[in-house]
N, C-alpha and C positions, 0 to 999 in steps of 0.2 A: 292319717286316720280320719281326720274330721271330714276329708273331701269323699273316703270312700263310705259315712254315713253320712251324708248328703246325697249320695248317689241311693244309698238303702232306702233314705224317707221318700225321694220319686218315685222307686220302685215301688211303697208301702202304698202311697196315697193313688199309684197307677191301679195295683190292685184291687185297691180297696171299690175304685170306679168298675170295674171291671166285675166285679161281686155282685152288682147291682143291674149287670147288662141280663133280660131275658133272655138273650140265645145263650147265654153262660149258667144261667138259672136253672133251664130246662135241660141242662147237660150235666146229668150227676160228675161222672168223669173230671168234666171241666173245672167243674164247682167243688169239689173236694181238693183236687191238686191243689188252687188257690187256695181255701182257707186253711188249707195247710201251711203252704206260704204264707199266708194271712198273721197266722199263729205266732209262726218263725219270726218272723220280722218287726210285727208288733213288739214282744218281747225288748229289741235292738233297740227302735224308735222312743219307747217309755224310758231303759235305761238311758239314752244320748238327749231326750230333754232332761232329764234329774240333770247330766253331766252340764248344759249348757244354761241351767239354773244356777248350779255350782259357780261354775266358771264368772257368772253376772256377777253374783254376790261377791267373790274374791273379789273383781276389779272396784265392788264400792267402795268393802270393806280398807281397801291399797288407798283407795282415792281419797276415804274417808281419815285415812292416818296421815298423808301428807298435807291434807289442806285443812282440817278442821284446826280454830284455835282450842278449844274446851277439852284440856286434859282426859276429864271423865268419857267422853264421849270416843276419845282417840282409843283408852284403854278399851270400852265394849268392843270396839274395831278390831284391836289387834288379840281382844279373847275369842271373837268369831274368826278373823283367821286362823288362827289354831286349832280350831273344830273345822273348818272348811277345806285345809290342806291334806289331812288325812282322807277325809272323803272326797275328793277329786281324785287321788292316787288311786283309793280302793274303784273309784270307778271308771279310770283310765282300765285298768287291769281286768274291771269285769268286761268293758267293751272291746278289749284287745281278744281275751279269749271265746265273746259272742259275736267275734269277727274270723276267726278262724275258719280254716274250712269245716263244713260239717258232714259226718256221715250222712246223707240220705234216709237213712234207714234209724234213724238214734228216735225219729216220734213213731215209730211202728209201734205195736203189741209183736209179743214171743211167743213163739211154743219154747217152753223150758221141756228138757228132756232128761230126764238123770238118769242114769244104769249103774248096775252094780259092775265093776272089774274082778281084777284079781283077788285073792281073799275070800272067794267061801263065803259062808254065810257071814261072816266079819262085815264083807264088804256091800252084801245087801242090809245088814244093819246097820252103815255107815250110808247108805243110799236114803235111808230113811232120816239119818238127822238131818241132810243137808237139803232132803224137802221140807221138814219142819222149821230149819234155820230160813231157807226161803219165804216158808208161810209167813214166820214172825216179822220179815224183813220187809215184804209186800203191804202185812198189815199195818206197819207202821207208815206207807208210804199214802201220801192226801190223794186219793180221788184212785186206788189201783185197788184190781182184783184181781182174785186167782181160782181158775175154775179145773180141777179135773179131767184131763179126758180119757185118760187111758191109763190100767195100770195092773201090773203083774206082781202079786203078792208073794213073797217069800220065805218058807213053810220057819225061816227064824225070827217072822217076825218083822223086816222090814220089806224093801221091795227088789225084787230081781229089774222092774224097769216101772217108771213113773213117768205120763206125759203129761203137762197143764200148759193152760192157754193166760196169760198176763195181760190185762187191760188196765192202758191208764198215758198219763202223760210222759214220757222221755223214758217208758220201759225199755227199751233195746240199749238207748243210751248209757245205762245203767248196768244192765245184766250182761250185756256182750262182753264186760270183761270177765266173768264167772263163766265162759265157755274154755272147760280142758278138764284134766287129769287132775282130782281133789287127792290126797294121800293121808292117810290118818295111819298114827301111832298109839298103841293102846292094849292095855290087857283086856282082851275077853272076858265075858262071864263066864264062859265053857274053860277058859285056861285055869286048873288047877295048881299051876304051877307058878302064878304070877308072871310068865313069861311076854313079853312085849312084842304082839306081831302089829305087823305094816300090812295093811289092804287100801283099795282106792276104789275111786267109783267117778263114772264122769259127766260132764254136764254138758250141754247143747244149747245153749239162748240163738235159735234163730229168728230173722225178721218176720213178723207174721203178714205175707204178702197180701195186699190188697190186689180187688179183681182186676182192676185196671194192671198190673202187675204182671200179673199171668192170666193168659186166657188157654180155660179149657174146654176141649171138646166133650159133652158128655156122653157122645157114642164112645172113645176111646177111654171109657171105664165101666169095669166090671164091678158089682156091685154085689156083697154075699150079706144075708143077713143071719143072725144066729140068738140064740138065750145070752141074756146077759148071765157074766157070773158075780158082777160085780154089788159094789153098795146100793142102798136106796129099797131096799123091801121085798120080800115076797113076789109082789105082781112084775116085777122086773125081769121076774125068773118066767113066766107065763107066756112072754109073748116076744117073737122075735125083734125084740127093739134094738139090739146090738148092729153098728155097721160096719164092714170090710168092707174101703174102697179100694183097687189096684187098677193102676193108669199104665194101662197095657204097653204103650210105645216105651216107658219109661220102665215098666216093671216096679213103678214106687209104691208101697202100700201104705195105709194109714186106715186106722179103726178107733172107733169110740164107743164106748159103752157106758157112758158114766150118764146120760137122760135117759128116764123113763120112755120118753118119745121118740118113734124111731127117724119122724123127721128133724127134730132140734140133733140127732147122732150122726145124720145123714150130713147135715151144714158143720158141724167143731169135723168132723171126718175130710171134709171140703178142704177146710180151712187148713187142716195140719199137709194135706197132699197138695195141696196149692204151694203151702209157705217150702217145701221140700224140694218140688221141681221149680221156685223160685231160688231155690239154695244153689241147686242140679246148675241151673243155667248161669249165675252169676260165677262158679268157680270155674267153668267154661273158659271165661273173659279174664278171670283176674285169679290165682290161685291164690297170689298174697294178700287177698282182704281176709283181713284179722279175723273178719266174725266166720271165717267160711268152717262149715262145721268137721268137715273130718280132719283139716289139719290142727284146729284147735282142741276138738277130743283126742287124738291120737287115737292109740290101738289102745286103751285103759288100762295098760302095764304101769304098773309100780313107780318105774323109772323115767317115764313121759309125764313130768308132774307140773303143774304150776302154783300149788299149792300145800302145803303138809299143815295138819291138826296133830301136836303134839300132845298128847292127854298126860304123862309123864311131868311132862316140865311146863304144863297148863299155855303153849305156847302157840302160835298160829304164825306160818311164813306164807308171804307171797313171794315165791322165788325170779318173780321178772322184775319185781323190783327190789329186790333186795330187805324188804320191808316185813319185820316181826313187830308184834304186839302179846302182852302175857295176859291177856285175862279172856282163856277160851269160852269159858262157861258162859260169859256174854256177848262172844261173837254166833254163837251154835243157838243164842237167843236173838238170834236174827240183827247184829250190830256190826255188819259189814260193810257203812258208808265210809268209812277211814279208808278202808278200802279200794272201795271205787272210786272215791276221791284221788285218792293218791295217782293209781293209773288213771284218771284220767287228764292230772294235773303232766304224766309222766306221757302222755301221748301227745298233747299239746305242746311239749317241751320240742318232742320229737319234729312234730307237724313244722315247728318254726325254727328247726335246727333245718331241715329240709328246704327250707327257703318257702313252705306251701301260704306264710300266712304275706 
């Protein structure tokens, strides 16, 4: 381990030179992919001096027990090695797993995408908690936002489909496991009968592709403008600021209506048909990347689930790992890192059952 962060800090400090060359400067492209790297790696470098701080102090603290004569002295020694062995472990373990391999894609932004499935109106007002659990879960998250782009309103009240755009640090790495089939149990309001139906609704965390990512031609898009119907006022309704992009070769459409401006609609409309035909082209190559969006939405049946909200028995499962928790009321308040925790502690198991790490 130590020989292959010693090989990361050359990499770090290659970079870091490299940041400061003009012809690298004047190359957004260039200059971004690095400080992206930049980012990555720092990260490794900070935690691997903590660990070889550690490491010093253990061997005083050893040196300090076998050769000092002064009782007093040997005990402070062997009190800080008892506080020092615990944190070496916890920090062998944190660099074991910020040596893994890494998605590519974990510092992206998302377009999150939620739809209603099966269930009727149940299931677009089950489409509405799980953007509200979302809102609560982003708002608690340092330095992340979440912006609206598109959204179809559902005459019960929640939403027949919701698209928003996620900005911040490690968004994909996070959300990409919340892409599939959500399943809730639950009595209606409309049920007179206290009867307990099942509806689902599904979710979509794709990469939100940077240009360098995907290049588009912008003759091979059709561009339709129209009245917004959505939030935001009166004048929103006046003037065609709403945009329909559709990328002819591809047939992909994407629209935004959620800015007053019809060029700020014209770029979130970019962005979501960009990250889409970057979706398009990665399940080309690879069908089994986790994050690829239609085999982890499925067809939004009942039965394609990776998730059930038990209102009944106040219970929450995530059925890929095997993993329940009882106290829904606080997960649906946006307390889903146990969660992502978990799979992601349960991917990493995977990645070095694999031989990957």
């Amino acid at each position: 381990m130590v020989q292959q962060l010693e090989a990361i800090r050359e990499r770090f400090n290659e970079v870091s030179q490299q940041m400061t060359m003009p012809e690298v400067v004047s190359d957004m492209t260039k200059f971004t992919k690095l400080s992206k790297e930049y980012k990555d790696l720092d990260k490794i470098v900070k935690k691997y001096d903590k660990y070889l701080e550690v490491i010093s102090n253990l061997n005083g603290a050893k040196e300090l027990i076998s050769t000092e004569k002064d009782a007093e002295m040997r005990e402070l020694a062997k009190a800080e090695l008892e506080e020092l062995e615990p944190e070496k472990e916890q920090l062998e373990a944190s660099l074991k797993e910020l040596l893994l391999p890494k998605d590519p894609n974990d510092s992206k932004n998302v377009i999150l995408e939620i739809r209603a499935g099966t269930g009727g109106d149940e299931a677009s007002i089950f489409a509405g908690d799980l953007f509200r659990m979302y809102q609560r879960f982003i708002e608690k998250q340092d330095g992340w936002r979440m912006s609206v782009m598109e959204v179809s309103n559902s005459s019960s009240g929640g939403f027949k489909e919701i698209i928003t755009q996620v900005e911040g640090e490690d968004v994909y790495g996070k959300l990409k496991f919340e892409s599939g089939v959500h399943r809730v149990q639950r009595v209606p309001a409309t049920e007179s009968q206290g009867r307990v139906h099942t509806s689902a609704a599904s979710v979509a965390a794709m990469p939100e592709a940077d240009e360098f990512d995907v290049q588009i031609n912008m003759h091979d898009i059709r561009v339709d403008t129209y009245n917004s119907s959505g939030a935001g006022g009166q004048s929103v309704n006046t003037t065609y600021s709403a945009v329909r992009m559709t990328h002819i070769p591809t047939g992909l459409v994407a629209a935004c209506q959620d800015e007053r401006s019809q060029i700020k609609n014209r770029a979130k409309a970019l962005s979501v048909l960009r990250s889409r035909i970057y979706e398009m082209e990665r399940k080309k190559y690879d069908d089994a990347i986790a994050s690829e969006r239609k085999s982890l939405v499925g067809s939004g049946d009942r039965s394609d689930k990776i998730r059930t909200y038990n209102y009944p028995q106040g219970r929450v499962t995530d059925h890929r790992i095997g993993f329940s928790v009882y106290n829904l009321p606080t997960v649906m308040d946006g307390e889903i890192g146990e969660f992502i925790q978990k799979l992601r502690i349960a991917e990493n198991a995977e990645k070095m059952k694999d031989g990957t790490m």
